[in-house]
N, C-alpha and C positions, 0 to 999 in steps of 0.2 A: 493851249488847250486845257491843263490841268490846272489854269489861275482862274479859270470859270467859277464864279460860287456853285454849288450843288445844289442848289433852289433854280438855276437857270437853266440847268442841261440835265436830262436825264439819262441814266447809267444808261441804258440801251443804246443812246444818243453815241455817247461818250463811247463805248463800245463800235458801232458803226463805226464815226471818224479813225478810232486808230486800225480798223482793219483797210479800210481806203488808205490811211496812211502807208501801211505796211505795203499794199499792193503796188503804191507809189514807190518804195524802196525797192521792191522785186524786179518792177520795170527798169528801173536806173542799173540796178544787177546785172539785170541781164543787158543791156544795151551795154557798161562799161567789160561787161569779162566776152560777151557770145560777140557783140560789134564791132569790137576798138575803140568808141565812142573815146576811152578817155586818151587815147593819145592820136590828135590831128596832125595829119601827118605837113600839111599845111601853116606857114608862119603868118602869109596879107590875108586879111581880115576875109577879104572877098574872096578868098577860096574855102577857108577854114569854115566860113558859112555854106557856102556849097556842098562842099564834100560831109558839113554835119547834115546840111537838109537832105541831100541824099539819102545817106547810110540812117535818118529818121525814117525816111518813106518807107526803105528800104524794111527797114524792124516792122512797121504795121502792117505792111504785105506780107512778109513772113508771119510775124500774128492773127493777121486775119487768115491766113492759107492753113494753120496748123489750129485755129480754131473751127475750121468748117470740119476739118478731117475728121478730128476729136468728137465732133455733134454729129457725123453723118452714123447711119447705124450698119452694121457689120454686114458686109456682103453676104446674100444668103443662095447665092446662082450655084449650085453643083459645077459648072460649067469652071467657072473663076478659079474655085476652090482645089478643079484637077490639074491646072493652068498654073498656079501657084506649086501646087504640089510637086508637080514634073518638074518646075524650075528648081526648085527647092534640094530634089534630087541629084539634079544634074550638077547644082555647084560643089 
């Protein structure tokens, strides 16, 4: 990326890519510390690929479940809020 002449890419350019890159980093992060991703617990190929495809799915259903949560907007029901509360108390 950085062998690009600066007559070809523009800074803004250049900018975007290494934030996609970094996001790219984040995911791999999180998949080798939150997954186990980096140690399969598998040695014949055809497992080791299973049990990665898996625990892949696995990470974007978790992603996508904690990205809906995050975008919905904060319960506003009185109802919920005294539901909560009583529990809240009780532990």
């Amino acid at each position: 990326m950085t062998s690009i002449p600066a007559d070809e890419l523009a800074a803004d350019e250049v900018l975007q890519t290494y934030r996609l890159r970094w996001q790219v980093e984040l995911a791999f992060k999180r998949l080798k510390s939150g997954m186990g991703i980096h140690k399969l617990p598998a040695r014949e190929e055809r497992l080791a690929r299973s049990w990665l495809t898996a625990h892949l799915i696995l990470a974007l259903m978790i992603d996508e479940a904690v990205t809906d949560v995050l975008d919905s907007p904060p319960c506003e029901d009185e109802t919920t809020h005294s539901a909560i509360a009583v529990s809240l108390e009780a532990a």
